[in-house]
MIPADREN-453560 format. One record per atom (N, C-alpha, C): residue number from 1; residue in one letter; chain; atom name; x, y, z. Coordinates in Angstrom, 2 decimals, always signed. Layout:
<rs>
> pos_code_unit_site_x_y_z
> NUM_a_A_CA_X_Y_Z
...
</rs>
This chain:
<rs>
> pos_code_unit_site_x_y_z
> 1_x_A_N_+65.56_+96.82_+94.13
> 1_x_A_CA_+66.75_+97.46_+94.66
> 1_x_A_C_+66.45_+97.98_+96.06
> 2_x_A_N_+67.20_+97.86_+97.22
> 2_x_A_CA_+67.25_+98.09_+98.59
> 2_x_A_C_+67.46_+99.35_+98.38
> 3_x_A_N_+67.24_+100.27_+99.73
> 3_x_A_CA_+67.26_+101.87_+100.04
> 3_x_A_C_+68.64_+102.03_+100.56
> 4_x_A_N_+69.12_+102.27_+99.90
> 4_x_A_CA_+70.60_+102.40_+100.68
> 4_x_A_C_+70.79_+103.37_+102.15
> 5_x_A_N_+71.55_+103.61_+103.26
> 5_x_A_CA_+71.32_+103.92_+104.28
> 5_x_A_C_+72.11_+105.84_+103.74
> 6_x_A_N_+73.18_+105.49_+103.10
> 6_x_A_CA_+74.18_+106.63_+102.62
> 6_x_A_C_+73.69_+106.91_+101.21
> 7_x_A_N_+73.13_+107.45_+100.42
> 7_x_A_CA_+72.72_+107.69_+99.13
> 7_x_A_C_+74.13_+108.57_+98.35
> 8_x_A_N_+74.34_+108.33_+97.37
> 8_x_A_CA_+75.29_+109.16_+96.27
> 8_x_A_C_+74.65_+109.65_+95.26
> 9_x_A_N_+74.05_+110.52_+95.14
> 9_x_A_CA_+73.35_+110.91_+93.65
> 9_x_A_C_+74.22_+112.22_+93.06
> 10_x_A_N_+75.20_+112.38_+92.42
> 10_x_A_CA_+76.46_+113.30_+91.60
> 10_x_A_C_+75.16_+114.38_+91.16
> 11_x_A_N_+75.30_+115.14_+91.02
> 11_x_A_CA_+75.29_+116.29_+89.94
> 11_x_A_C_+75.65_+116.45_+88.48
> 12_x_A_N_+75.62_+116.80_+87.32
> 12_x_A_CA_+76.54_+116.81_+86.33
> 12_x_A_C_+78.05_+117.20_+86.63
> 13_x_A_N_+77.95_+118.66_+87.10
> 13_x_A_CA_+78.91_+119.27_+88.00
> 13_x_A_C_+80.06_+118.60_+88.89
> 14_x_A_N_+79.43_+117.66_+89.58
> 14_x_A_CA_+80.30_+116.89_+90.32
> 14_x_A_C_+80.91_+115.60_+89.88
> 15_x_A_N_+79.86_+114.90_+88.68
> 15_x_A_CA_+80.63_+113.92_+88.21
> 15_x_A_C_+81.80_+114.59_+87.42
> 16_x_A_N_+81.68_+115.30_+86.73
> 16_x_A_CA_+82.87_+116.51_+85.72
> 16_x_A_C_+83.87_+115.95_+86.68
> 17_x_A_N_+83.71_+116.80_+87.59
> 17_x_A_CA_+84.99_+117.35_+88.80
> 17_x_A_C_+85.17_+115.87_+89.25
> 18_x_A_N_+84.79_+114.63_+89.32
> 18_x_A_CA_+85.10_+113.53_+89.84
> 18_x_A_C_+85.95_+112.75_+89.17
> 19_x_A_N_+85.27_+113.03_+87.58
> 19_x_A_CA_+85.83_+112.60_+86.13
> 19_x_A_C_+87.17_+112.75_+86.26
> 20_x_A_N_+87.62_+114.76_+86.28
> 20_x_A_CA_+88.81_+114.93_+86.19
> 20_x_A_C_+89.98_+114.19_+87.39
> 21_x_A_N_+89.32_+114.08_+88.15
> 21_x_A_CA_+90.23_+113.60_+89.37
> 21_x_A_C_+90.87_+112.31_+89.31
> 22_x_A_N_+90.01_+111.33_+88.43
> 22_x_A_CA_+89.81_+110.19_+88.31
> 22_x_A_C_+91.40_+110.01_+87.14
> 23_x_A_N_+90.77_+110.57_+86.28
> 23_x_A_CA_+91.52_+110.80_+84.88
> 23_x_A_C_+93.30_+111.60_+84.90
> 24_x_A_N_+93.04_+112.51_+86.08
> 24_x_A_CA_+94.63_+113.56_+85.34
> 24_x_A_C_+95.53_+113.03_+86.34
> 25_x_A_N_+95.66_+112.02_+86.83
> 25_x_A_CA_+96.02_+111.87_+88.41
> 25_x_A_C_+97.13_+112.35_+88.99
> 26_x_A_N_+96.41_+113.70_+89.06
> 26_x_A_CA_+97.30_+114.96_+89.89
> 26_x_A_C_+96.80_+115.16_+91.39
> 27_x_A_N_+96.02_+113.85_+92.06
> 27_x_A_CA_+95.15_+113.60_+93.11
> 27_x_A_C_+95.93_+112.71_+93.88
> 28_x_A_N_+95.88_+112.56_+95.36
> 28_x_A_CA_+96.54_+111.22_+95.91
> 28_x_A_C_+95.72_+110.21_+95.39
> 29_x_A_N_+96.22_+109.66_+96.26
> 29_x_A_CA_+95.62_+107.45_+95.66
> 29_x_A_C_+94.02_+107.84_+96.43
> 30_x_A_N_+93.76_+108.19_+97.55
> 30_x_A_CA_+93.64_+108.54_+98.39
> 30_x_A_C_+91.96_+108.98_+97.79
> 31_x_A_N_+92.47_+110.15_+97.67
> 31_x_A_CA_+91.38_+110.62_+96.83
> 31_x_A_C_+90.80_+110.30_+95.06
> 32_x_A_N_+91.65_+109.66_+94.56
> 32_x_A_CA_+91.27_+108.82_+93.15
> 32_x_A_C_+90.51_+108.08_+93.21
> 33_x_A_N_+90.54_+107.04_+94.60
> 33_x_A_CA_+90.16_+105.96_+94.87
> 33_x_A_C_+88.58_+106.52_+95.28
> 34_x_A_N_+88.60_+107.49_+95.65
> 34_x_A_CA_+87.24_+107.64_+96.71
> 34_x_A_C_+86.15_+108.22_+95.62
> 35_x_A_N_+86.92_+109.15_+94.66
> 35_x_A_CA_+86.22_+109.91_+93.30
> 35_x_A_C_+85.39_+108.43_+92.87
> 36_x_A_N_+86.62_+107.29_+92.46
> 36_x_A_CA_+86.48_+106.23_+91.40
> 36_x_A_C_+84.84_+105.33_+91.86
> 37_x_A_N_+84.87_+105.44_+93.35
> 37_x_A_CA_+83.85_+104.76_+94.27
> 37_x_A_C_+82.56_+105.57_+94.12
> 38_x_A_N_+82.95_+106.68_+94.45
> 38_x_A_CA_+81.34_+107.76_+94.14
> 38_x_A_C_+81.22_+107.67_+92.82
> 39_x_A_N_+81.88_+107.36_+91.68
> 39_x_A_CA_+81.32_+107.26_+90.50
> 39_x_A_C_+80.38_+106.19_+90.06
> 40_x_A_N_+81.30_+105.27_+90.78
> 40_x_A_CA_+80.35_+104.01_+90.71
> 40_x_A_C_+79.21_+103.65_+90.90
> 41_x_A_N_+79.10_+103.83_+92.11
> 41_x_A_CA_+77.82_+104.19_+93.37
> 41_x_A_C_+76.76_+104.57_+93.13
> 42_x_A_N_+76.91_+105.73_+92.18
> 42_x_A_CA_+76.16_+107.40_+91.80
> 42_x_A_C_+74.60_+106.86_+91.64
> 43_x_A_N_+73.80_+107.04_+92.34
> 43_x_A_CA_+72.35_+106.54_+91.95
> 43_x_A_C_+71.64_+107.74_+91.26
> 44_x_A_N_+72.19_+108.64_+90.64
> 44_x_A_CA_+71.66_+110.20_+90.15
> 44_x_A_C_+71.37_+109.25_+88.69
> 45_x_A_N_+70.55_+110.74_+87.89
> 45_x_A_CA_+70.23_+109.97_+86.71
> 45_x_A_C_+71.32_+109.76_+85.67
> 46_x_A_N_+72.52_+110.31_+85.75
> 46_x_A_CA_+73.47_+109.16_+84.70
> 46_x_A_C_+74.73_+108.34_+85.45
> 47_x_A_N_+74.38_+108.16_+86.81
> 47_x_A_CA_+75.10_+107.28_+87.42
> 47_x_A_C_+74.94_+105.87_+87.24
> 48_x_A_N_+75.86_+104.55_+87.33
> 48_x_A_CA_+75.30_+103.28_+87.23
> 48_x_A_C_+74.83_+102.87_+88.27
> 49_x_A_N_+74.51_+103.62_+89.43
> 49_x_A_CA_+74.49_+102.89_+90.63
> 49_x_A_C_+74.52_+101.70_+90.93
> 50_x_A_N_+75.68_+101.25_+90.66
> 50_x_A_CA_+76.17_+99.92_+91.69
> 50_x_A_C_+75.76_+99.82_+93.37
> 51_x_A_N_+75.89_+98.36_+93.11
> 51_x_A_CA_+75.76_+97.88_+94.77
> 51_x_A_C_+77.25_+98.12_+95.01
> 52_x_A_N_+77.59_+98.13_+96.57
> 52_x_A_CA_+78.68_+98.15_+97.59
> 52_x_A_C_+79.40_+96.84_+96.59
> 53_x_A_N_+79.31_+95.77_+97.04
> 53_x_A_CA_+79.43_+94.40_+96.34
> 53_x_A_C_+80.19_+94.59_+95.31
> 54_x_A_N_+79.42_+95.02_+93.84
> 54_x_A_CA_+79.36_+95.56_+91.99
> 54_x_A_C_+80.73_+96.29_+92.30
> 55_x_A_N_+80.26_+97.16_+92.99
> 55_x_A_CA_+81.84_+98.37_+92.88
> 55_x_A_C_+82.62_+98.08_+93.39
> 56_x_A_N_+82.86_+97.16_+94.53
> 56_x_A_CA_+84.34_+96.68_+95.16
> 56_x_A_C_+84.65_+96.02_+94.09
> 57_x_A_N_+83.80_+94.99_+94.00
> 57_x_A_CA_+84.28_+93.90_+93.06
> 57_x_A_C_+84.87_+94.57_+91.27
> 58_x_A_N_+84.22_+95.95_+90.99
> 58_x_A_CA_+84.99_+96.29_+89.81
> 58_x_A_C_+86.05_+96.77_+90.04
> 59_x_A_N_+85.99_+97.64_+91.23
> 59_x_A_CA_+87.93_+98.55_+91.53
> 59_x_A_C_+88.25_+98.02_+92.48
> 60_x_A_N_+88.54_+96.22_+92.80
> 60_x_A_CA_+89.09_+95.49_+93.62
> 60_x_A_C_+89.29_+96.14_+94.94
> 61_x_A_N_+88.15_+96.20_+95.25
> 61_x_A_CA_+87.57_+96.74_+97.17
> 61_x_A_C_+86.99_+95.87_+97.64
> 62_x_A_N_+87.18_+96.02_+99.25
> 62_x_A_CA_+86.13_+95.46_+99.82
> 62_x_A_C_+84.98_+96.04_+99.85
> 63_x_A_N_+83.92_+95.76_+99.82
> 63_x_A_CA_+82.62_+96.26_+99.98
> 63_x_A_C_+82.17_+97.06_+101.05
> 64_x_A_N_+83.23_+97.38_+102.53
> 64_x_A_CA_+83.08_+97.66_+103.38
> 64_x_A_C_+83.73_+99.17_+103.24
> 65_x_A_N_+84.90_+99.09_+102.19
> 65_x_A_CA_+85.72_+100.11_+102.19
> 65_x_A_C_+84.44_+101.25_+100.79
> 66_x_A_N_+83.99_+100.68_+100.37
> 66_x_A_CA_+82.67_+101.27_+99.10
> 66_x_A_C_+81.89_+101.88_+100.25
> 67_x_A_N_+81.28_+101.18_+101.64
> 67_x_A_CA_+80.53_+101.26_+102.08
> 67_x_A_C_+80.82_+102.77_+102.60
> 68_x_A_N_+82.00_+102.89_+103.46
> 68_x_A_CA_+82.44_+104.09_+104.32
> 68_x_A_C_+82.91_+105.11_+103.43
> 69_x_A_N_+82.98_+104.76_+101.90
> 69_x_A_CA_+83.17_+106.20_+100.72
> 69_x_A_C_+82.01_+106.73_+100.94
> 70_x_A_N_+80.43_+105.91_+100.83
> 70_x_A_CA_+79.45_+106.31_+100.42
> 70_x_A_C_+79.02_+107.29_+102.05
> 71_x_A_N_+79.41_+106.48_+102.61
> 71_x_A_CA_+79.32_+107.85_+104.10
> 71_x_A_C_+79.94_+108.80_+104.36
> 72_x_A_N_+81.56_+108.52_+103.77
> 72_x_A_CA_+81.75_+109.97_+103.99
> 72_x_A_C_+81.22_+110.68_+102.85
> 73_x_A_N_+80.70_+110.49_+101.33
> 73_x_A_CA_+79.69_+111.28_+100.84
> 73_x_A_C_+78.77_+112.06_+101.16
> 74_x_A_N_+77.95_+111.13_+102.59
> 74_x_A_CA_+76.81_+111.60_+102.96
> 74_x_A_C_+77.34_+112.36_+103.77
> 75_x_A_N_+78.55_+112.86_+104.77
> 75_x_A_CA_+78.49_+113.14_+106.23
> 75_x_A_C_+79.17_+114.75_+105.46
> 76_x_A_N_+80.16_+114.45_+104.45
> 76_x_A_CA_+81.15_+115.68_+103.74
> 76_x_A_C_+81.32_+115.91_+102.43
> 77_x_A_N_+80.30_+115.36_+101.75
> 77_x_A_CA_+80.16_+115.65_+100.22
> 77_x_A_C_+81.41_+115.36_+99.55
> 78_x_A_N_+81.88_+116.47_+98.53
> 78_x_A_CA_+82.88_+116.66_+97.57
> 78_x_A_C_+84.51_+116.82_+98.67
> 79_x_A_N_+84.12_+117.16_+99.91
> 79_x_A_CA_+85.31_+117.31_+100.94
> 79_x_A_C_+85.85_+116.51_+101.20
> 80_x_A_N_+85.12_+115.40_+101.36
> 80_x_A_CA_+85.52_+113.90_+101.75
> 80_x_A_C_+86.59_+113.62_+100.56
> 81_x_A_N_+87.44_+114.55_+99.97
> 81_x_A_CA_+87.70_+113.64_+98.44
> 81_x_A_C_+89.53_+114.19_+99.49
> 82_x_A_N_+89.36_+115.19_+100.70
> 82_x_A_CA_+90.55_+116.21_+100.66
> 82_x_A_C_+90.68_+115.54_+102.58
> 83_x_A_N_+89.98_+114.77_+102.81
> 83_x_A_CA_+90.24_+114.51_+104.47
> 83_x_A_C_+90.56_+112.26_+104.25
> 84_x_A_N_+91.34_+111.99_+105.14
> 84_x_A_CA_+91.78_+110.96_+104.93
> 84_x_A_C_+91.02_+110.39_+106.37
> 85_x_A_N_+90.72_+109.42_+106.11
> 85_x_A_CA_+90.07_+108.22_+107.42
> 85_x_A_C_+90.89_+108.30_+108.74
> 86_x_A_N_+91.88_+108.80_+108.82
> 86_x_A_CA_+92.57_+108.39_+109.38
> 86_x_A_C_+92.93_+110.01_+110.17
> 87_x_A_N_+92.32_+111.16_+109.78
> 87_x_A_CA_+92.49_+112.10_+110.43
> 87_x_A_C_+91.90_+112.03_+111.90
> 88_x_A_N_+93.05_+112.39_+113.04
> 88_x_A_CA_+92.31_+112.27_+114.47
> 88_x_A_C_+93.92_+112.59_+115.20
> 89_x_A_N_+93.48_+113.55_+115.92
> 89_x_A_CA_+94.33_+114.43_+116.95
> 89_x_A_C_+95.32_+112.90_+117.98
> 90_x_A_N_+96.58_+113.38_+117.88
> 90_x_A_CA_+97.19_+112.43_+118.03
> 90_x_A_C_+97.51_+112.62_+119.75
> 91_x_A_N_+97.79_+111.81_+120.53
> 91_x_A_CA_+97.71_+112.08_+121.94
> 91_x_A_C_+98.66_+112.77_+122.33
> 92_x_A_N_+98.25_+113.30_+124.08
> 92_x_A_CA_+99.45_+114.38_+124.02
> 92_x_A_C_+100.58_+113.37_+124.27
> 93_x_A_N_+101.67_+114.31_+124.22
> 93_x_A_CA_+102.81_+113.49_+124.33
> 93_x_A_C_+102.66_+113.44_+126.43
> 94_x_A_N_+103.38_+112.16_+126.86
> 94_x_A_CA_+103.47_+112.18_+129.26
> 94_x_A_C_+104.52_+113.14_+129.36
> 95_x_A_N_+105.67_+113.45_+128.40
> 95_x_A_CA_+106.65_+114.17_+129.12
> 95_x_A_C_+106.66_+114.95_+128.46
> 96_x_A_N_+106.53_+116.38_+128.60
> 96_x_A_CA_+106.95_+118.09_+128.16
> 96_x_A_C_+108.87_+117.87_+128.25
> 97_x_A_N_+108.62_+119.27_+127.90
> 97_x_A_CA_+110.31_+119.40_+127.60
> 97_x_A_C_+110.47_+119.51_+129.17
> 98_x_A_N_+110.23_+119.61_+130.43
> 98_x_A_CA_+110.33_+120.36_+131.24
> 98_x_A_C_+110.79_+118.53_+132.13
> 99_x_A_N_+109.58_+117.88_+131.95
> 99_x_A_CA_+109.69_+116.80_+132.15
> 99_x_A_C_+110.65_+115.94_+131.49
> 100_x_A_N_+111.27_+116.17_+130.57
> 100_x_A_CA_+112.24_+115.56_+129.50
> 100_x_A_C_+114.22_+115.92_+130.31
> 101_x_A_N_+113.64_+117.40_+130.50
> 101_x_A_CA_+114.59_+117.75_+131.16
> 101_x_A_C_+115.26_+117.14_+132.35
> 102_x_A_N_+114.44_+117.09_+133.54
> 102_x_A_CA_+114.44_+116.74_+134.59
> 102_x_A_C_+114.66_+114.56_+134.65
> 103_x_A_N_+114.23_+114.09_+133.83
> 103_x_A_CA_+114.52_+112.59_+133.65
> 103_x_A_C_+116.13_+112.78_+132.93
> 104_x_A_N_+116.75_+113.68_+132.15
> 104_x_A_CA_+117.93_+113.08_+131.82
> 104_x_A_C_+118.77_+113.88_+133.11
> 105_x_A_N_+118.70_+114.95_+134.00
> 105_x_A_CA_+119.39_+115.27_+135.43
> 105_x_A_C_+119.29_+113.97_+135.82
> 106_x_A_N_+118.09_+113.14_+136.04
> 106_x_A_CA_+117.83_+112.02_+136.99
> 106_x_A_C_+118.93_+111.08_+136.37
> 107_x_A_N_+118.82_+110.77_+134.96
> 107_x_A_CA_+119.97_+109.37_+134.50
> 107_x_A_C_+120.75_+109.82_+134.59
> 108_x_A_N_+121.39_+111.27_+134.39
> 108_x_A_CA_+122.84_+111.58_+134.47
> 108_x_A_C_+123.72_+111.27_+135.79
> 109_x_A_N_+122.50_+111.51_+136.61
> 109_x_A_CA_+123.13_+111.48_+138.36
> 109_x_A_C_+123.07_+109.91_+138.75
> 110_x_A_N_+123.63_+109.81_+140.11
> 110_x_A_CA_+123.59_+108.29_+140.73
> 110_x_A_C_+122.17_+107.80_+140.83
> 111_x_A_N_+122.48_+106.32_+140.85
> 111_x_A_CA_+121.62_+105.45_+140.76
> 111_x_A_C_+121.41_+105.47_+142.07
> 112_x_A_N_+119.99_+105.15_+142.26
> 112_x_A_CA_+119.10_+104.88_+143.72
> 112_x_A_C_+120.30_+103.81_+144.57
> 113_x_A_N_+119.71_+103.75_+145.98
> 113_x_A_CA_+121.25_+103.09_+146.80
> 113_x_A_C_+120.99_+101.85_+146.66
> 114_x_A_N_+121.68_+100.72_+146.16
> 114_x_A_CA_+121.39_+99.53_+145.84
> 114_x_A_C_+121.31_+99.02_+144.73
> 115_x_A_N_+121.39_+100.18_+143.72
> 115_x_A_CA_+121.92_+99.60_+142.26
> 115_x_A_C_+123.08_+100.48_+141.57
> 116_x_A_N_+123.72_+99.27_+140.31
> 116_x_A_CA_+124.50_+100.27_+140.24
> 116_x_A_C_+124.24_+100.97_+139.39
> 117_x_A_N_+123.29_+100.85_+138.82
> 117_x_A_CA_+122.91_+101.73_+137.57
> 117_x_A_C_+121.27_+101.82_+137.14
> 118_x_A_N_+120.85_+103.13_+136.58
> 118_x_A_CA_+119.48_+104.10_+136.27
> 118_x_A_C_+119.05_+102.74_+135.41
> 119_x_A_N_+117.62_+101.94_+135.84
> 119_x_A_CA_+117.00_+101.21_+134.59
> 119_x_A_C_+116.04_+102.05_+134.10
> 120_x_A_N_+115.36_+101.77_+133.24
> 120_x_A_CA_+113.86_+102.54_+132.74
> 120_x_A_C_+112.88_+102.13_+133.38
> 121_x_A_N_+112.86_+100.97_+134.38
> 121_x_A_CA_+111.56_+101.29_+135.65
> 121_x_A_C_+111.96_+102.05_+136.50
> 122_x_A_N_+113.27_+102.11_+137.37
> 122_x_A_CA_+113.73_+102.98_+138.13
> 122_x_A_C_+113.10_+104.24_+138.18
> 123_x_A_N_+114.01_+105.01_+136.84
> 123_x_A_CA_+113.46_+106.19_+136.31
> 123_x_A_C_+112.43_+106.24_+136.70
> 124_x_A_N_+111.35_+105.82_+135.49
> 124_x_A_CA_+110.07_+105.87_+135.78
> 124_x_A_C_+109.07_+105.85_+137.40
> 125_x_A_N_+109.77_+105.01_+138.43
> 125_x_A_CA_+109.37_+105.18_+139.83
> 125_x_A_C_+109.97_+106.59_+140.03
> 126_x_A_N_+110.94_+107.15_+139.73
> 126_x_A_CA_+111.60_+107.88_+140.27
> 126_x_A_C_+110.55_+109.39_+139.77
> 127_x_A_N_+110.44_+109.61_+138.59
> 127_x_A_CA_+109.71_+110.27_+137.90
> 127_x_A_C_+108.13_+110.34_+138.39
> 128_x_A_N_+107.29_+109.30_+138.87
> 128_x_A_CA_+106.50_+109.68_+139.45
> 128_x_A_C_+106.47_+109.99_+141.24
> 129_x_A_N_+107.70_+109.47_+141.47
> 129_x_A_CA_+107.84_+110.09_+142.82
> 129_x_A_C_+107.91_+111.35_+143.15
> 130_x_A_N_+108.81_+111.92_+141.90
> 130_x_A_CA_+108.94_+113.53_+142.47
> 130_x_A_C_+107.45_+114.00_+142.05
> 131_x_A_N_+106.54_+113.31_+141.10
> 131_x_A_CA_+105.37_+114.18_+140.95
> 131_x_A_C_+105.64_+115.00_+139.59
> 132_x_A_N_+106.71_+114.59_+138.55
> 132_x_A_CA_+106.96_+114.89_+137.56
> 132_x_A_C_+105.86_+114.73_+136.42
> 133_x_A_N_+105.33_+113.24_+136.73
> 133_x_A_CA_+103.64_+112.67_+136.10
> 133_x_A_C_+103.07_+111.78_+137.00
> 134_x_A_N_+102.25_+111.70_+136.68
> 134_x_A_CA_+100.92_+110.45_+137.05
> 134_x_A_C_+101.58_+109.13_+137.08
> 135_x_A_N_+101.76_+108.49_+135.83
> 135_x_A_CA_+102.26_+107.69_+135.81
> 135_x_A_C_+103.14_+107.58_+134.30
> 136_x_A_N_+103.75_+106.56_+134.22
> 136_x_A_CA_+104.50_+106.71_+133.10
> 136_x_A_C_+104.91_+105.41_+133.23
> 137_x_A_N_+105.57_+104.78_+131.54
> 137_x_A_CA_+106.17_+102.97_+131.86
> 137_x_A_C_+107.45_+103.26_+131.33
> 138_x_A_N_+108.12_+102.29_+131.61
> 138_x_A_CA_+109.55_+102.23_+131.26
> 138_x_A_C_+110.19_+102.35_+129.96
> 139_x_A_N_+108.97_+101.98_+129.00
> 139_x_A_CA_+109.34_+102.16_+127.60
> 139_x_A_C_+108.82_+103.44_+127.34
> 140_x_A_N_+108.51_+104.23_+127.62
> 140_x_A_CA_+108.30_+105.52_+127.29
> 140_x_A_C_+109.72_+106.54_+128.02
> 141_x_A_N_+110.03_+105.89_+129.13
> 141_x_A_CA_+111.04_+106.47_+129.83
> 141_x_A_C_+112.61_+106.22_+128.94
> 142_x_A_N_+112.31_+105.34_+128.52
> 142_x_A_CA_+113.72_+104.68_+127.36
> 142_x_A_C_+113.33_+105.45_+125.83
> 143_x_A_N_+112.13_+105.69_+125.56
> 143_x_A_CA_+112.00_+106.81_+124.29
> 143_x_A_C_+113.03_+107.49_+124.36
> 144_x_A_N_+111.99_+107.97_+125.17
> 144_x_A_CA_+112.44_+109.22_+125.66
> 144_x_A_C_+114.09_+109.75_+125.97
> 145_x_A_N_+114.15_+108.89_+126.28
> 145_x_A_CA_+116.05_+109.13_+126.76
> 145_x_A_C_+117.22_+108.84_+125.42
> 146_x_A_N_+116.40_+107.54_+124.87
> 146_x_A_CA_+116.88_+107.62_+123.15
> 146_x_A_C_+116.97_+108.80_+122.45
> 147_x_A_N_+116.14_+109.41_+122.29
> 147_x_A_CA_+116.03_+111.26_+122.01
> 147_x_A_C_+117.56_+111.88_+122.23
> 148_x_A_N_+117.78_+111.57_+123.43
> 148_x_A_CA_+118.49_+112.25_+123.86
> 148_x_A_C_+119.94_+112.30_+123.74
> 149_x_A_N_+120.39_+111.20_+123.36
> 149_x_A_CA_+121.27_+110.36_+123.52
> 149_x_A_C_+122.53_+110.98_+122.14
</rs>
């Protein structure tokens, strides 16, 4: 048997608490799924320790998705059962209300001289002209104005 890089060895204690999670499913999928994987895994002394491979292949996983249970084991223990993969600070939003403001004055009013009407590149030139942002694209400028609408 290879040294695994992420080790799982349960506790009595923790298989219990893994058991129940597994069993009452008053848990997301989320976390059932991740309990069901550390059970598998478990190289402690009444775990079966399965390979990555063994345990996808029994609770129809990829072996890759076994792989990153057994790390977040190692990185967050029993926590990992309450944080989702997918947690990560979402970007800021280019336009504040302030900036939100000031683009619908801009569509409300006349169009630049030579057209007859506000497009969403317009805007957007127009918007970084006054120094409203950096930069910004036209489909964010049309979000944005959808909002509004």
């Amino acid at each position: 048997m290879s040294v695994k890089r992420y080790r799982v060895a349960l506790t009595a204690a923790q298989r219990t608490e893994l058991t129940r999670v597994v069993r009452t499913g008053q848990q997301k999928a989320f976390a059932r799924r991740r309990a069901q994987i550390w059970l598998r895994v478990d190289q402690g002394p009444e775990g079966p320790g399965d390979t990555d491979v063994g345990a996808g292949t029994r609770l129809e996983l990829s072996a890759q998705t076994v792989y990153r249970a057994r790390q977040a084991w190692a990185h967050q223990g029993m926590a990992g059962l309450r944080t989702a993969p997918m947690d990560h600070p979402r970007n800021a939003p280019i336009l504040d209300g302030e900036g939100e403001a000031r683009l619908t004055v801009l569509a409300c009013g006349p169009p630049p001289p030579g057209f007859a009407r506000w497009t969403g590149r317009l805007l957007a030139e127009a918007l970084v002209a006054e120094g409203v942002v950096a930069t910004i694209s036209a489909t964010t400028v049309n979000m944005a104005l959808k909002k509004t609408r």
